[in-house]
C-alpha positions as CSV (number, residue, x, y, z in Angstrom):
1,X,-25.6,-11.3,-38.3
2,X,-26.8,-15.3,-37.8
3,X,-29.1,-16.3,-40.8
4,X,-30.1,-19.5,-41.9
5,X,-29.5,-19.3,-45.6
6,X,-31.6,-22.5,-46.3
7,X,-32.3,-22.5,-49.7
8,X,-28.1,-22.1,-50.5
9,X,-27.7,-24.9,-48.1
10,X,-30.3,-27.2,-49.3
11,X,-29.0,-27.2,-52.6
12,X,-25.4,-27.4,-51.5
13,X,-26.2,-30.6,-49.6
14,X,-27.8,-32.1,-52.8
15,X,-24.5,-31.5,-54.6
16,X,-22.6,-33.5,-52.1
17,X,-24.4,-35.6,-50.5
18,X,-26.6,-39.0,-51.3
19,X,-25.5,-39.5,-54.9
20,X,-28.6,-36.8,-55.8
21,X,-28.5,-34.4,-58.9
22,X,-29.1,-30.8,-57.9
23,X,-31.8,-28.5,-59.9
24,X,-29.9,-25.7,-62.2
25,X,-30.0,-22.6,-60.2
26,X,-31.6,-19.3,-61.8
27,X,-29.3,-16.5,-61.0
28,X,-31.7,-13.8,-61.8
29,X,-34.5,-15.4,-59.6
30,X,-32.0,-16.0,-56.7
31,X,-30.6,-12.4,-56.9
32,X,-34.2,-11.0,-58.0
33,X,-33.9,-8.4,-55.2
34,X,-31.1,-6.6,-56.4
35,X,-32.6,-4.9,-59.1
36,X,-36.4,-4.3,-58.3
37,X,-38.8,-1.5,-59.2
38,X,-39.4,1.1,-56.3
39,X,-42.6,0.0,-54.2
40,X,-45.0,1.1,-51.5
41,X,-47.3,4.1,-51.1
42,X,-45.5,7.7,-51.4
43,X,-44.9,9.0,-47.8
44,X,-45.1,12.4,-49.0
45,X,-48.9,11.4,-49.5
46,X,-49.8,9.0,-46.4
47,X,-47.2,11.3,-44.5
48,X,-47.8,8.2,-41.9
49,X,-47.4,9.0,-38.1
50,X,-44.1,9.0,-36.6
51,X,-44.0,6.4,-34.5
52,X,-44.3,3.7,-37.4
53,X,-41.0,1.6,-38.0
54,X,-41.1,-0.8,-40.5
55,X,-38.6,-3.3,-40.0
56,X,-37.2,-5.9,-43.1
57,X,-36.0,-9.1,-41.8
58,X,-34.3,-12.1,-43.6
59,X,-36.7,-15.4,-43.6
60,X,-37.2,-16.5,-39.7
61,X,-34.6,-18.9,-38.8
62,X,-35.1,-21.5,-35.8
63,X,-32.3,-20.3,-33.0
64,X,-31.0,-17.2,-34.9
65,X,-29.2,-15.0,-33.1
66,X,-29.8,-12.2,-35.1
67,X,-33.6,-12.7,-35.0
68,X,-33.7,-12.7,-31.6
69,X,-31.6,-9.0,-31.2
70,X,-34.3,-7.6,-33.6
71,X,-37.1,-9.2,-32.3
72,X,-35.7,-7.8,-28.7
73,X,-35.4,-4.6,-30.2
74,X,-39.0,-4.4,-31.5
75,X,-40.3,-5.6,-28.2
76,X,-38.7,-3.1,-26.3
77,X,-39.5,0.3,-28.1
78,X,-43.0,-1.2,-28.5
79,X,-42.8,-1.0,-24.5
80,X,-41.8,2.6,-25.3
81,X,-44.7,4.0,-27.6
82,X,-43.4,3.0,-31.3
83,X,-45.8,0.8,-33.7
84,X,-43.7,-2.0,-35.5
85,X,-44.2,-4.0,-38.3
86,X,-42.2,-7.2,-39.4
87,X,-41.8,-7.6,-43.1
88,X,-40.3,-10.7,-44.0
89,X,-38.5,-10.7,-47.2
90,X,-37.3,-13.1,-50.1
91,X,-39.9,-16.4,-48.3
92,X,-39.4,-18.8,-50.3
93,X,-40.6,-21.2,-48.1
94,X,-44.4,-21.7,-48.3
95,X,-45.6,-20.1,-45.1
96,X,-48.0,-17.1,-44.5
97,X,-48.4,-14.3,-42.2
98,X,-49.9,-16.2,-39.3
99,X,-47.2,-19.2,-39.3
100,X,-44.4,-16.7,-38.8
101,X,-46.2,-14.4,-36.5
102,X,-46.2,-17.6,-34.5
103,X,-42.9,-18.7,-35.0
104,X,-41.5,-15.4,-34.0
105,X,-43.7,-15.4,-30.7
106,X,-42.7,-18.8,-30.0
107,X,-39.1,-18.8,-30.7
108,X,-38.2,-15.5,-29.9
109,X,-40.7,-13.3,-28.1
110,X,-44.4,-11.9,-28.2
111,X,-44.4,-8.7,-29.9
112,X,-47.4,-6.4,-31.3
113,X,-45.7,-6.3,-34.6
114,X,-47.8,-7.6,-37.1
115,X,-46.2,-9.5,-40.4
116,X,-46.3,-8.3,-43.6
117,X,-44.5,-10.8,-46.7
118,X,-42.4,-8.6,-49.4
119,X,-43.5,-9.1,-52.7
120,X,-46.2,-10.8,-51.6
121,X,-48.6,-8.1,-49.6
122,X,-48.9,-4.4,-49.2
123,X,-46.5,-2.8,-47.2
124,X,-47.8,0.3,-45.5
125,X,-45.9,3.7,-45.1
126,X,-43.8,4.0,-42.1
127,X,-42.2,7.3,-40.9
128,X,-38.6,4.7,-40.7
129,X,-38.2,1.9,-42.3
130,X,-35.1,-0.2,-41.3
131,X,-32.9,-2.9,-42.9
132,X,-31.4,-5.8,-41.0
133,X,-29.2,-7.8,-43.3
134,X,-27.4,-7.1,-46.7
135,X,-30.7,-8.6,-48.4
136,X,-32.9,-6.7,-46.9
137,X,-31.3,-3.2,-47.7
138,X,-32.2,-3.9,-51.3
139,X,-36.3,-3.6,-50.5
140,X,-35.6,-0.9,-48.4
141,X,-33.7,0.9,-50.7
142,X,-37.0,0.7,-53.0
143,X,-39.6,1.5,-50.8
144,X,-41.3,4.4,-51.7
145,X,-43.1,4.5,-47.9
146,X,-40.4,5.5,-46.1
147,X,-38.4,9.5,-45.6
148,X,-36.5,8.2,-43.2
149,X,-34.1,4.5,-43.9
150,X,-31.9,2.6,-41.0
151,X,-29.7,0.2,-41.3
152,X,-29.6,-2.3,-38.1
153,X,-26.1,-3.7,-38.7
154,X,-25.3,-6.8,-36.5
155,X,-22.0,-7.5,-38.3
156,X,-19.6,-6.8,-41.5
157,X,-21.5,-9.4,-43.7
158,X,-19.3,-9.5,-47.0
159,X,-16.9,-11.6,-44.4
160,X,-19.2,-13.7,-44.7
161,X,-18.6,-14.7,-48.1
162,X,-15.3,-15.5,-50.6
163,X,-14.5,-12.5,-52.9
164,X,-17.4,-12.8,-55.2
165,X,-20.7,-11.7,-55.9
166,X,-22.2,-11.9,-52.8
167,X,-19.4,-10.1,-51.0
168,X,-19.4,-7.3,-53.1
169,X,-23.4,-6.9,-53.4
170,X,-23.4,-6.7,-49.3
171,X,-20.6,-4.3,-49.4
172,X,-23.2,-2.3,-51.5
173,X,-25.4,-1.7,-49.3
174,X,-23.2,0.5,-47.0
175,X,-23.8,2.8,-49.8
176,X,-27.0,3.0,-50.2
177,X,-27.3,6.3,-47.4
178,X,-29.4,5.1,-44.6
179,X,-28.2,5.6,-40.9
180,X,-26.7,2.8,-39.5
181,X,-27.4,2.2,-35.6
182,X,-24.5,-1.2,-35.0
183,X,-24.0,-3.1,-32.3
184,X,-20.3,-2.3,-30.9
185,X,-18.3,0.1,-31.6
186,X,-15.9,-1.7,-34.1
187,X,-18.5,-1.8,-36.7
188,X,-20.0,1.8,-36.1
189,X,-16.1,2.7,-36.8
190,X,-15.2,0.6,-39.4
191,X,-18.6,1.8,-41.2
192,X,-18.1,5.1,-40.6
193,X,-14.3,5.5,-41.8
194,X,-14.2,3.0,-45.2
195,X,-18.2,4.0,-46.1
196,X,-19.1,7.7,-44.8
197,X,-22.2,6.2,-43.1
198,X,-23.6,8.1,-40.3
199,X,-23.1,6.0,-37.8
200,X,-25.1,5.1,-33.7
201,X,-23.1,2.5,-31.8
202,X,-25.1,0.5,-29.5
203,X,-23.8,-1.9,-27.0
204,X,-24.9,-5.9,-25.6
205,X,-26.7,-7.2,-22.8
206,X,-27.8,-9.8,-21.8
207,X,-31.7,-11.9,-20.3
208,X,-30.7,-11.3,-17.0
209,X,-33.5,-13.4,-15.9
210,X,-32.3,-16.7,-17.6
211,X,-28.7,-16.3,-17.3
212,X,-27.5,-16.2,-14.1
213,X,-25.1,-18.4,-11.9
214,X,-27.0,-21.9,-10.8
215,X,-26.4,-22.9,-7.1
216,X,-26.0,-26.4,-8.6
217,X,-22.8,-27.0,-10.0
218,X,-20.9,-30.3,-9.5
219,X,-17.7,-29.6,-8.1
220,X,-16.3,-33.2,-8.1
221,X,-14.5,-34.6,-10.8
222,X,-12.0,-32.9,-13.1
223,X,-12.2,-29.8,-14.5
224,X,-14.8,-29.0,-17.3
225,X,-14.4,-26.8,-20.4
226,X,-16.6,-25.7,-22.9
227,X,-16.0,-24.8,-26.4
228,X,-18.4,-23.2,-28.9
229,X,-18.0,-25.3,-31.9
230,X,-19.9,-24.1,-34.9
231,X,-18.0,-25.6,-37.6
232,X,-20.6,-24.4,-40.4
233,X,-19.9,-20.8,-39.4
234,X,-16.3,-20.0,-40.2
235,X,-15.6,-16.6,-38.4
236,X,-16.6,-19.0,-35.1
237,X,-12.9,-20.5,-36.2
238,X,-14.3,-24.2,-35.2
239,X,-11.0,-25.9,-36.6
240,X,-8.6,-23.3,-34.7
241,X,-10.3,-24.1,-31.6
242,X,-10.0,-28.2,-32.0
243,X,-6.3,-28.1,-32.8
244,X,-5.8,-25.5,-29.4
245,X,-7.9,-27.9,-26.8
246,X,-5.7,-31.3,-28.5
247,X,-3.0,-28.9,-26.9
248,X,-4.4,-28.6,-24.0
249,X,-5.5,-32.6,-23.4
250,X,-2.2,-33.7,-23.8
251,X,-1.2,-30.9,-21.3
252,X,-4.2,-31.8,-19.2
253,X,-5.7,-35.5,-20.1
254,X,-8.2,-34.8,-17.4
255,X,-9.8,-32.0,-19.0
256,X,-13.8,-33.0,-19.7
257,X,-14.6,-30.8,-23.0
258,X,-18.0,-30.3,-23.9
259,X,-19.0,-28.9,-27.8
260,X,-22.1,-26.8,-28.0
261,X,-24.0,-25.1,-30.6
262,X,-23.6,-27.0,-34.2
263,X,-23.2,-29.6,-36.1
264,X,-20.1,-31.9,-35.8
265,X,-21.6,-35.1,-37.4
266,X,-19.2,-34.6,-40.2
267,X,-16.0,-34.6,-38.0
268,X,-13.5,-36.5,-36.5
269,X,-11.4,-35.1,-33.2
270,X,-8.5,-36.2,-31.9
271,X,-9.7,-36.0,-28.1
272,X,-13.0,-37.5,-26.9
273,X,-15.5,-34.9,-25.8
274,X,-19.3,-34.6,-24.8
275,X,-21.7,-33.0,-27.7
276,X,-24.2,-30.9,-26.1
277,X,-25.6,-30.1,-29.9
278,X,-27.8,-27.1,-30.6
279,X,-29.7,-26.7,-27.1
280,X,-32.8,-25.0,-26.0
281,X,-32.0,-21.9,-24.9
282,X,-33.8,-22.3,-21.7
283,X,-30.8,-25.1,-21.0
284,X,-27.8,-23.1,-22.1
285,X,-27.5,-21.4,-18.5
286,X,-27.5,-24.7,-16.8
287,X,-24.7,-25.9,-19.1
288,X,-23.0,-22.8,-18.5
289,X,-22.7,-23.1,-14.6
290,X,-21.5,-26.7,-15.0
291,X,-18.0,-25.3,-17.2
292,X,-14.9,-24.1,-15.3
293,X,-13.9,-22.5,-18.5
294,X,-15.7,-21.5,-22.4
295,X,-13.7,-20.5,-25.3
296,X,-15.7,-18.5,-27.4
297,X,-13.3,-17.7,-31.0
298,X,-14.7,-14.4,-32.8
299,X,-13.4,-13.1,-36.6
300,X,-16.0,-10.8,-37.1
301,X,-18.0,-9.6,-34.4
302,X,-19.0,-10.9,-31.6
303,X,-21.5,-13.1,-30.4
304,X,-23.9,-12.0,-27.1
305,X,-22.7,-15.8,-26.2
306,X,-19.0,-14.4,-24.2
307,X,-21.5,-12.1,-22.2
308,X,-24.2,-15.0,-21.9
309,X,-21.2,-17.4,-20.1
310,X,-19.9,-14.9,-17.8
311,X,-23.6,-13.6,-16.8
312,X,-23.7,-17.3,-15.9
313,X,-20.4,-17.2,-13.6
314,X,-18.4,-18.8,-16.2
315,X,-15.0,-17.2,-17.1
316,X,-14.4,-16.9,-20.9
317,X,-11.8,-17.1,-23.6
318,X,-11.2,-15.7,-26.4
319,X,-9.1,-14.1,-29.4
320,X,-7.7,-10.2,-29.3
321,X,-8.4,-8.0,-32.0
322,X,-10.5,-4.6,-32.5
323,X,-13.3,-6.8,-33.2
324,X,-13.2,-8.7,-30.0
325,X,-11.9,-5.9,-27.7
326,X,-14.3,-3.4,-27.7
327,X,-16.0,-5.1,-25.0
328,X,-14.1,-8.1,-23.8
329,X,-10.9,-6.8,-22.3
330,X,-8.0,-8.8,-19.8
331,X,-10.1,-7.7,-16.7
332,X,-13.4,-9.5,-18.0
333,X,-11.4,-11.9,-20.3
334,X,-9.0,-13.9,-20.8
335,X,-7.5,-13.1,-24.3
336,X,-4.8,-14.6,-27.0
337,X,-2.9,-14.3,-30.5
338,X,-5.7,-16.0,-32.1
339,X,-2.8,-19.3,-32.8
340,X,-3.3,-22.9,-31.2
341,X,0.0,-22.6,-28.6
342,X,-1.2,-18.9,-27.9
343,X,-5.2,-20.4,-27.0
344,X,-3.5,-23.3,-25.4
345,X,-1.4,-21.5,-22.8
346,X,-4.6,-19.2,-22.0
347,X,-6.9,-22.2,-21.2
348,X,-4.1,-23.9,-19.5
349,X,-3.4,-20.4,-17.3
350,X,-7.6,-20.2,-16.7
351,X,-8.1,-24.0,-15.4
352,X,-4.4,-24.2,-13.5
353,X,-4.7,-21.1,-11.6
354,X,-7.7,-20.9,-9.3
355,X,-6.7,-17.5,-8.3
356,X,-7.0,-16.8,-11.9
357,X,-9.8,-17.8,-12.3
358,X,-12.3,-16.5,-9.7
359,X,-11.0,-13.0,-10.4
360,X,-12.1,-13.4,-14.0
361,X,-15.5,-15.2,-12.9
362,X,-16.1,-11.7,-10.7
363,X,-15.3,-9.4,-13.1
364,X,-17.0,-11.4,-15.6
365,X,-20.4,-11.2,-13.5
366,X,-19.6,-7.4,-12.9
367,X,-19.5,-6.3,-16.5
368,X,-22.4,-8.6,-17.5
369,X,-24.3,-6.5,-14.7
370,X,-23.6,-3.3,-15.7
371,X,-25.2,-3.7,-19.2
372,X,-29.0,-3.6,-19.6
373,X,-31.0,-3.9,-22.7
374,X,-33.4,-1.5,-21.6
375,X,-31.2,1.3,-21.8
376,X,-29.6,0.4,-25.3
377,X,-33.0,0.4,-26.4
378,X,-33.8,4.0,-25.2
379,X,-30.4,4.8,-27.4
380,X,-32.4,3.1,-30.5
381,X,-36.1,4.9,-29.3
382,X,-33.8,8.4,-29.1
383,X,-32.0,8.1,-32.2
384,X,-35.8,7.4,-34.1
385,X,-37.3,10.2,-32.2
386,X,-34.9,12.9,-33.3
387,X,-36.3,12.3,-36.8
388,X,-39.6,13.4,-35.6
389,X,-38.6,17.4,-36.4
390,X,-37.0,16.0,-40.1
């Protein structure tokens, strides 16, 4: 799952950067959540009503990813009878209830949910209370409010981290006994198999009413492809993905490649290219339509981004692997040997055979339309309901 761990990154840019001194960090403040005392009202007393769901989110990040799938979520079953609640954990930013009820209707999407701060208010009994991220499965874990715990499980976090402290405190929380509903299959496996966890796979979707094809696409010029370059997310592989497309310029010197979605202020390339940044969402399908080709590099899960493109009548590539396959296949995908020749040939073989590439454009729209939210959701609203009887 996308966070923005700010406060780790604030104070790793004062190490590095402008000659500044960073404060000393207090490891038992910054890890305080690990080891709290169990909190909230019994639920054998409130016995609360059963459509409550109490859902523990990270701080809200601008653009997360994994904000916006909850957030979805939460919308959704509140279409379907459930009462939600948000309680936003570990803010250490100096923002109350109301600023991040807003920020969560404006970047995200208006929900009924109304916010709660852990340590900070009251949280109220729920008949299911559900974690989101590694963090958050420590307050849950405590909760006294709850008799029934869920894990929402976006990705395998401890990739996300060196083998340390923090890789083996989210591994943790796969132990902790709450029923994990994942998105794909691959992780609803994996969890399963290494863990014990009982285990709902869910699959992706996409806004079908903001991605679609745009009846504006410049066809002059040369051909156009797009890369997701997110260099301060490794499993996006951002350096892999450079060295393949230098492969391909000096294959194709005509290529136009356009970066989207981070940071590259800190690099250098070897090829000139057009950097579209971190855009609005609203002007990600437009971008989109433009691209003969996106290569989209997953070593964890995946993004809804490979979906996104090809909802858009783009045709997408990407690496192999279990994590990758269990939705992206070589009928709605053009996949490699995550290695810079192997990449290079497959963008090559997409914007050199037109044949090629329609076929994966159609198959591409197909798949994106045979997926709806709306019906994952009922999965989630089912899996909460069969509690009901518990």
């Amino acid at each position: 799952m996308v966070f923005s761990h700010i406060r780790d990154g604030l104070h790793a840019l004062l190490v590095r950067g402008y000659g500044l001194i960073a404060p000393k960090q207090s490891v038992d403040k910054r890890f305080d959540f690990v080891s709290c005392a169990p909190f909230g009202p019994s639920h054998k007393d409130v016995k609360p009503s059963c459509n409550t769901v109490n859902w523990f989110v990270p701080p809200i990040g601008y653009g997360s990813g994994g904000h916006l799938n909850i957030v979805r979520f939460i919308k959704l079953l509140e279409d379907d009878g459930f009462e939600c609640r948000i309680v936003v954990t570990n803010e250490f930013r100096p923002y109350d209830n109301k600023k991040i009820a807003s920020q969560i209707s404006e970047w995200f999407a208006p929900v009924k949910a109304k916010v709660y701060l852990h340590p900070q208010d009251t949280i109220p009994a729920a008949h299911i209370s559900v974690a989101t991220g590694w963090q958050t499965a420590y307050p849950v874990k405590y909760f006294s409010g709850s008799a029934h715990k869920y894990y929402f499980v976006q990705d395998y976090e401890p990739y996300f981290y060196p083998l340390g402290t923090e890789y083996f405190l989210a591994e943790d929380t796969y132990r902790f006994g709450f029923t994990g509903i994942a998105l794909g299959s691959w992780l609803a496996d994996m969890l399963s198999a290494q863990y014990g966890m009982r285990m709902y796979g869910i699959g992706f979707s996409y806004d079908d009413d903001l991605y679609t094809p745009r009846l504006d696409k410049d066809c002059s010029g040369p051909k156009r492809l797009l890369f997701y370059a997110r260099p301060e997310t490794p499993r996006r592989a951002f350096e892999l993905g450079v060295l393949a497309i230098n492969d391909v310029k000096k294959h194709m010197p005509s290529v136009d490649v356009l970066l989207v979605g981070g940071n590259l202020s800190r690099y250098n390339l070897p090829f000139s290219f057009k950097d579209c940044g971190r855009l609005p969402i609203s002007e990600l399908p437009h971008l989109y339509s433009q691209c003969d080709a996106a290569l989209v590099l997953s070593m964890t899960n995946l993004s809804l981004l490979p979906l996104e493109i090809m909802a858009c009548g783009c045709p997408v590539i990407s690496n192999c692997g279990p994590n990758v396959e269990w939705m992206l296949n070589s009928t709605n995908c053009k996949l490699s040997r995550p290695t810079v020749s192997g990449l290079a040939e497959a963008i090559i073989s997409v914007l050199s055979d037109e044949r090629e590439r329609k076929q994966l454009i159609k198959n591409g729209l197909d798949y994106a339309r045979s997926t709806s939210w709306k019906e994952e959701a009922k999965k989630v609203a089912q899996i909460f309901r069969q509690t009901y009887n518990e």
